[in-house]
Every structure is written in C-alpha cells, then in structure tokens.
gemmi code that builds the backbone of each chain (N, CA, C; Angstrom):
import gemmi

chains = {
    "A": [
        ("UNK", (95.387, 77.558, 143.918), (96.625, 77.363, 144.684), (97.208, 78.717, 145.109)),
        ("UNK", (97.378, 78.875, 146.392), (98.195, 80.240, 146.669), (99.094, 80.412, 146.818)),
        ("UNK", (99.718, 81.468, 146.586), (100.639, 81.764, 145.604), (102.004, 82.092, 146.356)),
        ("UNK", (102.886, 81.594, 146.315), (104.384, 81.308, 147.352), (105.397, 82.220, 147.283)),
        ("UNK", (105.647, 82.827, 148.530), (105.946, 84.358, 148.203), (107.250, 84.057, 149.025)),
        ("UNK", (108.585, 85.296, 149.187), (109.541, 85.053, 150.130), (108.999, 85.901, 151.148)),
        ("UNK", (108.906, 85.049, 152.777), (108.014, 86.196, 153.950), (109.877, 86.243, 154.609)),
        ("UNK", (109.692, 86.743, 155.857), (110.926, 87.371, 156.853), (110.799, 87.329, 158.197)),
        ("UNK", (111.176, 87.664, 159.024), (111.280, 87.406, 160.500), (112.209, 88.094, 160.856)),
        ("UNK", (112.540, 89.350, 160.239), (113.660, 90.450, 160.923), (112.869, 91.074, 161.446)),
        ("UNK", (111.657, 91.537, 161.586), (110.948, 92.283, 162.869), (111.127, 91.535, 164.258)),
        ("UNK", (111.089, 90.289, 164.212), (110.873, 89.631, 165.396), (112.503, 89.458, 165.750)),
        ("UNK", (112.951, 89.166, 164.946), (114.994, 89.146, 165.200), (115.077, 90.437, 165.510)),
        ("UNK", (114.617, 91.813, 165.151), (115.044, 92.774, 165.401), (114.742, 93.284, 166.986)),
        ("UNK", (113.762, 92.619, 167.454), (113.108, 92.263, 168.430), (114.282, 91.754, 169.807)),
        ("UNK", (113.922, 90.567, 169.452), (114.886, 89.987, 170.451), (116.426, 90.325, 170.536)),
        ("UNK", (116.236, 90.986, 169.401), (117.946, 91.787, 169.388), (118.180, 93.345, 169.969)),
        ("UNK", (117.221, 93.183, 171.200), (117.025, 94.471, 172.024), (116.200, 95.434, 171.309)),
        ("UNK", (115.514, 94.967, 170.399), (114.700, 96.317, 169.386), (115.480, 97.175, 168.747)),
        ("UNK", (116.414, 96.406, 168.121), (117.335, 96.873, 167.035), (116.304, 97.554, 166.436)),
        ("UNK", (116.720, 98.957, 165.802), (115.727, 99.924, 164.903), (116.290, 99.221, 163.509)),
        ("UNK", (115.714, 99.950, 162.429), (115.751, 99.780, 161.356), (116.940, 100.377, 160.556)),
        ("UNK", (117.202, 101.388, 160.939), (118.058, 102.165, 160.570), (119.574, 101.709, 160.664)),
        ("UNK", (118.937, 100.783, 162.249), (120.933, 100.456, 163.226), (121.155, 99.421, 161.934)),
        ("UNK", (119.601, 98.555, 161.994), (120.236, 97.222, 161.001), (120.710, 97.606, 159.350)),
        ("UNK", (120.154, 98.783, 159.240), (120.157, 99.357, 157.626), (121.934, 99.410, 157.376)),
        ("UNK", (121.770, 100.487, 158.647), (123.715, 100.510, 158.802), (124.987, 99.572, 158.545)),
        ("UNK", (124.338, 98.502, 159.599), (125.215, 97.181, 159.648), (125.153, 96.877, 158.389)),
        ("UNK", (124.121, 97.005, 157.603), (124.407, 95.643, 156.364), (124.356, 96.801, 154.566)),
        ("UNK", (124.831, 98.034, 155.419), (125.190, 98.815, 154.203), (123.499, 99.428, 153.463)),
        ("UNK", (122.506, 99.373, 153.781), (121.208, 99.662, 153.171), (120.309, 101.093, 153.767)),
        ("UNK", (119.540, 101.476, 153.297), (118.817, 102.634, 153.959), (117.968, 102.426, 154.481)),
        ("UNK", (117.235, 102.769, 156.135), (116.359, 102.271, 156.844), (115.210, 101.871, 155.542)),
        ("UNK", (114.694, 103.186, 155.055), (113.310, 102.515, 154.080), (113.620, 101.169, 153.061)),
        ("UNK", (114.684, 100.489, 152.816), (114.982, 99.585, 151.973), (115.103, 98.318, 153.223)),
        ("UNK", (115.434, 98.460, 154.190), (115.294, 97.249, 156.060), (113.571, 97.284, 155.642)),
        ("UNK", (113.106, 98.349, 155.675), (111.384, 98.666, 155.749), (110.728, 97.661, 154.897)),
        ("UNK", (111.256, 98.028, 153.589), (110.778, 97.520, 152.416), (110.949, 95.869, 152.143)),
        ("UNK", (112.146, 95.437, 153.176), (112.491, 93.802, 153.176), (111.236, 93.636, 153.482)),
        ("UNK", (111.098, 94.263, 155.287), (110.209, 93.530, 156.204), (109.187, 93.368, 155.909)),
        ("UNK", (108.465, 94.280, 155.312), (107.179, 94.288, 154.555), (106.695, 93.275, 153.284)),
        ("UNK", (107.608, 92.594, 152.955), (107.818, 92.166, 151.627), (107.828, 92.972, 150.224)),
        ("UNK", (108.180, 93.775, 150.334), (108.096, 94.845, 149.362), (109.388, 94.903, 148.104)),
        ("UNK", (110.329, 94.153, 149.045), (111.678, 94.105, 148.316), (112.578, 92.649, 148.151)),
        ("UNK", (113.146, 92.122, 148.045), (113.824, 90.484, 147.787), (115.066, 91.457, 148.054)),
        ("UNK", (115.794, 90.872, 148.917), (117.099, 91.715, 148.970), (117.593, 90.458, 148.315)),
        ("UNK", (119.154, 91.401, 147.699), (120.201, 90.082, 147.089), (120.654, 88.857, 148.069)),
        ("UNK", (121.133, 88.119, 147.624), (121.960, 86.672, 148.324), (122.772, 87.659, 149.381)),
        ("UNK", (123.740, 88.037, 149.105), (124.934, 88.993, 149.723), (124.143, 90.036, 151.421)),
        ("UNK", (123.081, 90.438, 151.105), (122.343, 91.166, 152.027), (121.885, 90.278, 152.283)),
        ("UNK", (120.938, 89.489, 152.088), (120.529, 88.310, 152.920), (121.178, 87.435, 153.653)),
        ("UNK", (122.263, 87.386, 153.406), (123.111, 86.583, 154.617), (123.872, 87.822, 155.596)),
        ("UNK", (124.170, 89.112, 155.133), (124.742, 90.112, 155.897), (123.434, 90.025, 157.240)),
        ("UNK", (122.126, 89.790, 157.057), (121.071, 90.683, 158.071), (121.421, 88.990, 158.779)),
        ("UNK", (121.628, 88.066, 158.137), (121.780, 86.548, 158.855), (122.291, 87.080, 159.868)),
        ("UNK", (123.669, 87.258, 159.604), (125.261, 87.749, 159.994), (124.778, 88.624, 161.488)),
        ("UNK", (124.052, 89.516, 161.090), (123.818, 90.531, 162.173), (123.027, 89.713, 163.148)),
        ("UNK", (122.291, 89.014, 162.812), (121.540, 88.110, 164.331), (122.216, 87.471, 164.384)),
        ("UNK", (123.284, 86.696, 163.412), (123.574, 85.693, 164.413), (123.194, 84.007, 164.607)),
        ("UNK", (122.044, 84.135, 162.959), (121.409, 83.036, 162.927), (121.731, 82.863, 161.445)),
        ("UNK", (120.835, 81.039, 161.006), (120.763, 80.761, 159.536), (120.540, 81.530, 158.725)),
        ("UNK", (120.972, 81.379, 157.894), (119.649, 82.305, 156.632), (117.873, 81.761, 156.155)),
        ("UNK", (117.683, 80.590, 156.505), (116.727, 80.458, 156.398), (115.647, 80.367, 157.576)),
        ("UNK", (116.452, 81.091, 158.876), (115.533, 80.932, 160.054), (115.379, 82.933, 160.004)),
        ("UNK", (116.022, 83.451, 158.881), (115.400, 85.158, 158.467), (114.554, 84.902, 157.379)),
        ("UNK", (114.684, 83.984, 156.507), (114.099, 84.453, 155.161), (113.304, 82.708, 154.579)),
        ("UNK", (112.057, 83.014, 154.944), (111.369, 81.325, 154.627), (110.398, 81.721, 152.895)),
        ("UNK", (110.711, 80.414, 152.306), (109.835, 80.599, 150.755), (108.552, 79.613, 151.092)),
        ("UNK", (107.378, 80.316, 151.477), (106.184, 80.110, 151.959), (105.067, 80.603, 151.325)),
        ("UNK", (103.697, 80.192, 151.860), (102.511, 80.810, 151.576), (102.246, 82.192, 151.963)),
        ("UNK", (101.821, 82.970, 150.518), (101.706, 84.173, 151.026), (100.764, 84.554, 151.462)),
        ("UNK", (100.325, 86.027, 152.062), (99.308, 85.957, 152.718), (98.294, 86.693, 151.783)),
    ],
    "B": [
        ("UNK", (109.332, 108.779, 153.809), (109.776, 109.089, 152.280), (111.585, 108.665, 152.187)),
        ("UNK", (112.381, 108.594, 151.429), (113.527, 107.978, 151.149), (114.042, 109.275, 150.071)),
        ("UNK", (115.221, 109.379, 150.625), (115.597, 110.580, 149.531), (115.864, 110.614, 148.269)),
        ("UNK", (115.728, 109.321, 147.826), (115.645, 109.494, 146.572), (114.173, 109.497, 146.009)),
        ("UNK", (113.375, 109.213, 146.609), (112.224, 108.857, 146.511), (111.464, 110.657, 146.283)),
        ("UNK", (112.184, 110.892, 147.125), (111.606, 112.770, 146.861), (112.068, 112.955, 145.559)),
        ("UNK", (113.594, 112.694, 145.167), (114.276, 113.330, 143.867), (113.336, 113.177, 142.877)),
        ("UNK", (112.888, 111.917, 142.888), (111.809, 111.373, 142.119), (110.580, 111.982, 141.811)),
        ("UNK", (110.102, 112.504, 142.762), (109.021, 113.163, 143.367), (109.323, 114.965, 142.540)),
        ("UNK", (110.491, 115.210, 142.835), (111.134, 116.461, 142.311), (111.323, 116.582, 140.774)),
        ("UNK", (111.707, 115.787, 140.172), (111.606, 115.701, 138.585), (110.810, 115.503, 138.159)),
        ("UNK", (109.962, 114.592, 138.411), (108.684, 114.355, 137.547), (107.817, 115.584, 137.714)),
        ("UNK", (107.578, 116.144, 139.277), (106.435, 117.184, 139.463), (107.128, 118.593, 138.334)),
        ("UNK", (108.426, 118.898, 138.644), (109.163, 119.905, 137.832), (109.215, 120.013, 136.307)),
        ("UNK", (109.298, 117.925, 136.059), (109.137, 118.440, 134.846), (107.435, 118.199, 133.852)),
        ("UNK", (106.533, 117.988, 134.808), (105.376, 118.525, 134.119), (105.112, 119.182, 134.107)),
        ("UNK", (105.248, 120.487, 135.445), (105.538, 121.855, 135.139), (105.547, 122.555, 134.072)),
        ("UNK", (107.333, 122.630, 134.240), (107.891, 123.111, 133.033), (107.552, 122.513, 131.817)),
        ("UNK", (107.359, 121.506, 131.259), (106.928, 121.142, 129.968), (105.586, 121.149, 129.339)),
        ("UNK", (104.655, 121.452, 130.772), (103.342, 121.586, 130.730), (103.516, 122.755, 129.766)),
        ("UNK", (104.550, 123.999, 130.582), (104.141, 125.444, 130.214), (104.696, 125.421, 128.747)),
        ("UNK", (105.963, 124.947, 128.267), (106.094, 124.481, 126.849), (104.842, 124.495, 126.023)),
        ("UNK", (104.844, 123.007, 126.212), (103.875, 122.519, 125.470), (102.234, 123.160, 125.297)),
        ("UNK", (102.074, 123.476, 126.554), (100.607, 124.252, 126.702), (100.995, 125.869, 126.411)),
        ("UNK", (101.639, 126.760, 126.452), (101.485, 128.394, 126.852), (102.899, 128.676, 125.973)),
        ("UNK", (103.814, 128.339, 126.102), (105.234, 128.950, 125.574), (105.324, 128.846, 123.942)),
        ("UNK", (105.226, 127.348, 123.497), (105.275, 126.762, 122.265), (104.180, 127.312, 121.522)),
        ("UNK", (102.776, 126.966, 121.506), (101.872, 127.432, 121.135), (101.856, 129.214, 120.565)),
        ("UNK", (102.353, 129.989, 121.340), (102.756, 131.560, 121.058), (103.726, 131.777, 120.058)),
        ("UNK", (104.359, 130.744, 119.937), (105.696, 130.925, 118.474), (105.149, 129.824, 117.457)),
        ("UNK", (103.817, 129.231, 117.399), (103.153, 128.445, 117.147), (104.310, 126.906, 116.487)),
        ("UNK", (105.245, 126.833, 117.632), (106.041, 126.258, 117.375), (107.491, 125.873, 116.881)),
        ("UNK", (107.523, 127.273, 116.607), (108.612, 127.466, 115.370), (108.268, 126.865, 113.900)),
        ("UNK", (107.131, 127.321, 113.762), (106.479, 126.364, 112.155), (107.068, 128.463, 111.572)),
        ("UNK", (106.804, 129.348, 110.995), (107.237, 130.663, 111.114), (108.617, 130.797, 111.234)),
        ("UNK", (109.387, 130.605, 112.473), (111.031, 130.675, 112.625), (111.380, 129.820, 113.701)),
        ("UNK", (112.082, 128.661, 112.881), (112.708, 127.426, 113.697), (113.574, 127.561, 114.455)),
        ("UNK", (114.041, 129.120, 115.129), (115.077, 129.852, 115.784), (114.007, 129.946, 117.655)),
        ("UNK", (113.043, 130.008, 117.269), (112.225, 130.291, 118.237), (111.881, 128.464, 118.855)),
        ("UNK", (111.996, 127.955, 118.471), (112.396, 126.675, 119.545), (113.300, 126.369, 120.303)),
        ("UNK", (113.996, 127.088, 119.935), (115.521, 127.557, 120.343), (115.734, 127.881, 121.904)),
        ("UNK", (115.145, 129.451, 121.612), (114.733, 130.305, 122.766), (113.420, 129.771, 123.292)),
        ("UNK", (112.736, 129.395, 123.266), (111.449, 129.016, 124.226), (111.850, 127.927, 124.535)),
        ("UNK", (112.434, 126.768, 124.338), (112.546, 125.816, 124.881), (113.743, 125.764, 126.020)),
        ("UNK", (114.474, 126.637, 124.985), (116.174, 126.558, 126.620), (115.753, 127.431, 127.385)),
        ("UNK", (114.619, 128.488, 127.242), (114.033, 128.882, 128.456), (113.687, 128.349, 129.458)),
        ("UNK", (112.878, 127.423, 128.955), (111.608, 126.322, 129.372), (112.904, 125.877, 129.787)),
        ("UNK", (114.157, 124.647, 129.563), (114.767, 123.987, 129.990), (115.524, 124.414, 131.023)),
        ("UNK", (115.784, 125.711, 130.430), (116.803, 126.210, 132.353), (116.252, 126.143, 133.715)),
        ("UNK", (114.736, 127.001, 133.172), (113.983, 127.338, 134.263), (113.561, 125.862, 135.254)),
        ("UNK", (113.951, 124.993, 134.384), (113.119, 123.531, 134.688), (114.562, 123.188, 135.366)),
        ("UNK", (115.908, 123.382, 135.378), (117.002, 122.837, 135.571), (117.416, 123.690, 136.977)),
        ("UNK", (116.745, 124.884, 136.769), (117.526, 125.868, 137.840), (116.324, 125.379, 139.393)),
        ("UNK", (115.268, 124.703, 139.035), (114.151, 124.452, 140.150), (114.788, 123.489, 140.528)),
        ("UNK", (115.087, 122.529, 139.273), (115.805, 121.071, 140.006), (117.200, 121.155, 141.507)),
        ("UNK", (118.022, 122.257, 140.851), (118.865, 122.211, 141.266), (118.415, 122.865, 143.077)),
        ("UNK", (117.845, 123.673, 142.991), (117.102, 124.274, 144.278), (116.459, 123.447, 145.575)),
        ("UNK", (115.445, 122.722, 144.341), (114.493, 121.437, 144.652), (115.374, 120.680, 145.250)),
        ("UNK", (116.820, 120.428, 144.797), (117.855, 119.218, 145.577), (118.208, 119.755, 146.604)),
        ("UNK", (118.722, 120.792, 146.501), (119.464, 121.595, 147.423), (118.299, 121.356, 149.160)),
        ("UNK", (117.807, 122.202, 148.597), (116.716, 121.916, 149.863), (115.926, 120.825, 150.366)),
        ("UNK", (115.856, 119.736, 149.301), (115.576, 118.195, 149.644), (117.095, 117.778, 150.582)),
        ("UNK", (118.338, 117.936, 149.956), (119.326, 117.438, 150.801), (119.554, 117.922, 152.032)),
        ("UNK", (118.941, 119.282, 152.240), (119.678, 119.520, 153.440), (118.450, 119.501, 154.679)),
        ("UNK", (117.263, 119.066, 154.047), (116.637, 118.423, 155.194), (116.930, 116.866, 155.622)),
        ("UNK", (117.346, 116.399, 154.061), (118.076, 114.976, 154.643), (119.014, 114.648, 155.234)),
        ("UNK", (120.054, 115.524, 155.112), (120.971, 115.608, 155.611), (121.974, 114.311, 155.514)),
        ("UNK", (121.688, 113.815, 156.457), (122.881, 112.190, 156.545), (122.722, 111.461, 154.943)),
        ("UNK", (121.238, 110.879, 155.087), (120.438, 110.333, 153.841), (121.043, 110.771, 152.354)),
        ("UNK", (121.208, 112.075, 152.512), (121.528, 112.767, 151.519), (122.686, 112.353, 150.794)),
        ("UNK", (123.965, 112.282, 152.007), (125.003, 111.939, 151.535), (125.329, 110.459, 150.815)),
        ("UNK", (124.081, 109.507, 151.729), (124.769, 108.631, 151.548), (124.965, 107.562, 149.745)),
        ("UNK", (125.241, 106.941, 149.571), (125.536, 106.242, 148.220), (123.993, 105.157, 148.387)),
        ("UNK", (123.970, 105.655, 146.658), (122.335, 104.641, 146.314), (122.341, 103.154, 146.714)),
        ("UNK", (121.435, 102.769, 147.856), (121.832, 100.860, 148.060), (121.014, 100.289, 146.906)),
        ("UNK", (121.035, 98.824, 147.330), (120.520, 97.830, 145.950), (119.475, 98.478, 145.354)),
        ("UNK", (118.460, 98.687, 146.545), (117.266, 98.646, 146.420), (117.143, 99.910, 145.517)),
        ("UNK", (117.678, 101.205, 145.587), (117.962, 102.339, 144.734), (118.053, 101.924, 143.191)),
        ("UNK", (119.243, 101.328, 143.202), (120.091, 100.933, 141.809), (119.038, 100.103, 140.883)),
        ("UNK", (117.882, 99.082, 142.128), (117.424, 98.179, 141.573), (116.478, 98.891, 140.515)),
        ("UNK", (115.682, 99.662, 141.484), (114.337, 101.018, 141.121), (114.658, 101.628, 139.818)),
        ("UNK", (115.918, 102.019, 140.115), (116.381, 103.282, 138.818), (116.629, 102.357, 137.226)),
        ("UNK", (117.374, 101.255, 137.882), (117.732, 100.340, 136.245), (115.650, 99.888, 135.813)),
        ("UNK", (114.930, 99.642, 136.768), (113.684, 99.179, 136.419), (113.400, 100.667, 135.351)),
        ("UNK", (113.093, 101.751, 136.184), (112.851, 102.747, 135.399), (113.384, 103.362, 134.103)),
        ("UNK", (114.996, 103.260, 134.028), (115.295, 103.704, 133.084), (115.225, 102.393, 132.008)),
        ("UNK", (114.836, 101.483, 131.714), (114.767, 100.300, 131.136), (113.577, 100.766, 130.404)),
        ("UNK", (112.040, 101.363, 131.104), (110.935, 101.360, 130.871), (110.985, 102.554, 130.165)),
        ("UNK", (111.631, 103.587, 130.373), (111.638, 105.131, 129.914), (112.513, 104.531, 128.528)),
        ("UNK", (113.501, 103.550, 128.157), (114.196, 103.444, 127.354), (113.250, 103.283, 126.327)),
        ("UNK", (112.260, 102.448, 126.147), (111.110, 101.282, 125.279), (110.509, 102.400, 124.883)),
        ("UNK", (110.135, 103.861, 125.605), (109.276, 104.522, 125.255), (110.269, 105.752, 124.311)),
        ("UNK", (111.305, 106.039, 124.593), (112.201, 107.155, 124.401), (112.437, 106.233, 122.557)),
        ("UNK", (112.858, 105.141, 122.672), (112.886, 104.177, 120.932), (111.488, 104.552, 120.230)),
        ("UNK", (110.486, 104.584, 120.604), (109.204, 104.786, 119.863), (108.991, 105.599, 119.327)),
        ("UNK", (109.490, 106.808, 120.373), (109.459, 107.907, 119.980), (110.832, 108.457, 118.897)),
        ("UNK", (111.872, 107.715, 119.012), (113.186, 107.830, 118.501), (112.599, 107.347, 116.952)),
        ("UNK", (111.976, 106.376, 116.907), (111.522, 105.991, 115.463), (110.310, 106.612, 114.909)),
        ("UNK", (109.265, 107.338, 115.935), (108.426, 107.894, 114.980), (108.997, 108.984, 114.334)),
        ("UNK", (110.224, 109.778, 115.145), (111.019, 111.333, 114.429), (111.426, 110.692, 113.597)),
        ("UNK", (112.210, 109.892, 113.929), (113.487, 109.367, 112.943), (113.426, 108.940, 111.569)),
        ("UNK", (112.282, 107.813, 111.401), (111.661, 106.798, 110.521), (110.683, 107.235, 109.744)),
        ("UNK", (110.070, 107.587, 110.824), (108.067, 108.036, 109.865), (108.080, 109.138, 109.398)),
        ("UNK", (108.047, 110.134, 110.686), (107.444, 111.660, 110.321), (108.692, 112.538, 109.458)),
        ("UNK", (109.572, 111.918, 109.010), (110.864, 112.879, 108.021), (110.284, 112.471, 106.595)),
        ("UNK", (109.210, 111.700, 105.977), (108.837, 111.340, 104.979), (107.870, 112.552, 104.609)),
        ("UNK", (107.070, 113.017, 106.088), (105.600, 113.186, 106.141), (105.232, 114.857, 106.354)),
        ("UNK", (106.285, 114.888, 107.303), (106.027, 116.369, 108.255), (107.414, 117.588, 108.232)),
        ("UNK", (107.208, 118.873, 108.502), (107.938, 119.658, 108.797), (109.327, 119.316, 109.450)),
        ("UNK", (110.266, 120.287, 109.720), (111.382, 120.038, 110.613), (110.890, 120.478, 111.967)),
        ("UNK", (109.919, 121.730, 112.123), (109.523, 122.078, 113.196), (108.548, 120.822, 114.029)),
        ("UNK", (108.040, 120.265, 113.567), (107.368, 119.292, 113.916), (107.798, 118.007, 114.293)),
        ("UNK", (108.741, 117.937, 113.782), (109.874, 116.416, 114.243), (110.639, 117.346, 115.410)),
        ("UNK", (111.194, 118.409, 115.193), (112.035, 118.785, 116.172), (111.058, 118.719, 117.607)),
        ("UNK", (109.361, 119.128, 117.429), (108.830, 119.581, 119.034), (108.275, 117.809, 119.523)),
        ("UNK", (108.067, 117.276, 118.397), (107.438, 115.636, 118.770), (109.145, 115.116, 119.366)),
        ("UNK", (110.043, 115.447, 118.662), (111.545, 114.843, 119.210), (111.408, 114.931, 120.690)),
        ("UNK", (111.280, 116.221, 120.863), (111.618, 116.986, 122.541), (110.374, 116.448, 123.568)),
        ("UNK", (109.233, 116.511, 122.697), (107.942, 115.658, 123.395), (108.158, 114.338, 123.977)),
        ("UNK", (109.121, 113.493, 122.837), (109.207, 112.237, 123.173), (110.199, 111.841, 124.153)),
        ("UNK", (110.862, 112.775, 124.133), (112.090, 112.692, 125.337), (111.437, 113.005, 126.705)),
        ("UNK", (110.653, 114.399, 126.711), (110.239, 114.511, 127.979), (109.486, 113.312, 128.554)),
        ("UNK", (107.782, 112.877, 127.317), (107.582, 111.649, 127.926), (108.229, 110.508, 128.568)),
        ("UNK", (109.296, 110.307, 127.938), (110.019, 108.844, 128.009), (110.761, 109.038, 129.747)),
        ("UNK", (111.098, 110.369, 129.837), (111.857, 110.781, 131.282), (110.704, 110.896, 132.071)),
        ("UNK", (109.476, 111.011, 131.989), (108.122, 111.244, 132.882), (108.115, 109.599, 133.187)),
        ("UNK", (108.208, 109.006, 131.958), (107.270, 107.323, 132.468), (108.857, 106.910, 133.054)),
        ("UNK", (109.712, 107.122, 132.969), (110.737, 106.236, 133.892), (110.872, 106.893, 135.656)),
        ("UNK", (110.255, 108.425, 135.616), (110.043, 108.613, 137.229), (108.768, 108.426, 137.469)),
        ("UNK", (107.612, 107.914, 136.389), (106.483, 107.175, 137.541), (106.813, 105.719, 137.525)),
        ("UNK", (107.636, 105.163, 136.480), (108.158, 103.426, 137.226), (108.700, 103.653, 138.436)),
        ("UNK", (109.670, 104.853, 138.536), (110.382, 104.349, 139.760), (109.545, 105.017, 141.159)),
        ("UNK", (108.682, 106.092, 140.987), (107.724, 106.348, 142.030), (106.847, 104.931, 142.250)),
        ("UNK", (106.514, 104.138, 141.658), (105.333, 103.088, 141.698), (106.346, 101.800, 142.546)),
        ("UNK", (107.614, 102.259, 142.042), (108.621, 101.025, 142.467), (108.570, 100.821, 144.213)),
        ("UNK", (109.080, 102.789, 144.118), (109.107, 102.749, 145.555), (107.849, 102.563, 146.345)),
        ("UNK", (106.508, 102.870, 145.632), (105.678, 103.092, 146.791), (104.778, 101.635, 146.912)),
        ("UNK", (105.228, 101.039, 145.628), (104.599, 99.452, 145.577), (105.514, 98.218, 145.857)),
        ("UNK", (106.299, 98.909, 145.622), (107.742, 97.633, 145.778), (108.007, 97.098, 144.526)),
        ("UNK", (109.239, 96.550, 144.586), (109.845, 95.811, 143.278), (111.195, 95.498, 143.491)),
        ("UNK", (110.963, 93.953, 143.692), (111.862, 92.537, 143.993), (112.939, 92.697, 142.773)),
        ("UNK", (113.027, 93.796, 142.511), (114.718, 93.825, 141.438), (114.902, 92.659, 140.211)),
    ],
}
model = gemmi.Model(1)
for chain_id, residues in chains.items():
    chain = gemmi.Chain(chain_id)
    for i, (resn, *xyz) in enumerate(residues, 1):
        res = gemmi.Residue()
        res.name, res.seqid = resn, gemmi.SeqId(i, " ")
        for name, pos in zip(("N", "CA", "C"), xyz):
            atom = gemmi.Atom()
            atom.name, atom.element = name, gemmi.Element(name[0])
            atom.pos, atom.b_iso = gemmi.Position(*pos), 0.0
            res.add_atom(atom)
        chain.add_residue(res)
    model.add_chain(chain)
structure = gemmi.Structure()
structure.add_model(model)
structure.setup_entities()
C-alpha cells in the first residue's frame, strides 16, 4: 500500500497568481523563502495557522492548497 | 542555503575544528591535566575562545552577506529544526551527564571525568547541529 503523504499546489497558485515568487509569498504569511521552498517540495508540513495564511493569500480553500494523498 | 542553515554549518565545522585541536594536539601535550589539573584550565579556555572568537566572525560575515535574512526572526520551520535538534543533543549530553556523574567517579581520575565531561558536551552540541543540518537539507514535518 502506498504510503499517504500531505502534497500542495502553491507552485501552480503561485502561478496563476502572476508568478508570485517565493519570497513575496514567504513575506505575506510571515516565513522565509527556503521554508515557502521547503512546503512546496514536501519537505516541511507547515502549521494549521500558515496553512490557511498561504489559503488567505490566493484566495482559495485550504484544501484546494493542501490535499492528503498518494505519495509519489 | 537559509541563514540559519549556514549558522549551522558555522558551529559544527568550528567546533570540530577547535575541539579536534583539543582533543587531538592541545590536550594530549599536558597529557591532559593527569600531572596538573590547572592545565585544562588553560588549554581548554584557549581552545574555547579561539573557537568563540571564529564563531563570532563566522556570524558577522555570514550576516552581512545575508543581510535582510539576517535580521529577520526564526519562522516555524527554524524553531521546528532547532527544538528537533536540541531534543536529540539533549539524550546524548544525559549519557554522557551519567557516565561523569554516576560511573566514572567510582572508577577514574578527576582529570579524566573533567576531559570525558567536556568531550561529552562537545559531542552532544555536534549531534544536535548534524540533526538540524539533516533537518534542513532532508526536511522535517516538525
């Protein structure tokens, strides 16, 4: 069975959000570009509180940034 | 790289360095202070300045290429890294707290509890900046 990881979709939000950098979004939601890096990558679980702040910044759900899925 | 991620990078490399030269070249020549327990004294707060005065340099010039970074306050992901590390450096810094403390005062010298004391401290501060180097460069979900 493979194994169910939290994936993200702030590259692609960051995207359609004029190619918001990493850094602009790091800003908005209080974090350091390499820790935005480290979400996107899956490298990091940000808290509840940051996870709805990067919501906040697109503009969307929280679960249309952050899905509990198959990892890769 | 992430500026704390250098600091990281800066203590651990500094202090194998400096404790290398301790432990390997400095200590060994006063064969410890086993002879005069005054001479751990002086070779080690040698060893410790010299190791404190790089740090402080080492920052200096890490910050002011960071500049903004530098200033700013540790986020989650920082706080998360550092409590992982110092948690892990803690488990090892007790082991060592009980082999001085517990065992070797039955068994061994004062000079010898005093350099395994200082040994066990440096280790315990080495393995909590390679948790948090491994944190940053592997990740860790806090």
């Amino acid at each position: 069975m493979a194994e169910r990881r939290l994936t993200n979709t702030i590259r692609t939000l960051r995207f359609h959000a004029g190619e918001m950098t990493q850094a602009e979004l790091g800003e908005r939601i209080g974090v350091t570009r390499q820790t935005v890096a480290a979400i996107e990558q899956g490298k990091y679980s940000p808290t509840l509180e940051t996870a709805f702040k990067i919501a906040d910044v697109f503009g969307v759900r929280l679960d249309e940034v952050f899905q509990w899925g198959e990892g890769v | 790289m992430a500026f704390r991620e250098k600091i990281a990078w800066l203590t651990l490399g500094t202090m194998l360095v400096a404790y290398g030269v301790y432990f390997g070249v400095v200590g060994p020549s006063v064969d410890f202070g086993a002879r005069r327990m005054l001479d751990i004294v002086w070779t080690f707060g040698l060893v410790a300045t010299a190791h404190a005065v790089a740090m402080i340099v080492g920052s200096i010039v890490i910050a002011v290429m960071a500049t903004k970074e530098a200033s700013a306050r540790a986020d989650e992901r920082d706080r998360a890294i550092t409590r992982r590390g110092a948690t892990v450096g803690y488990y090892v810094l007790i082991l060592g707290m009980i082999l001085v403390g517990v065992v070797m005062p039955f068994t061994e010298p004062a000079w010898k509890i005093v350099n395994t004391a200082l040994l066990a401290i440096v280790i315990a501060e080495a393995v909590c900046q390679i948790v948090v180097l491994l944190s940053y460069r592997r990740g860790w979900h806090g």
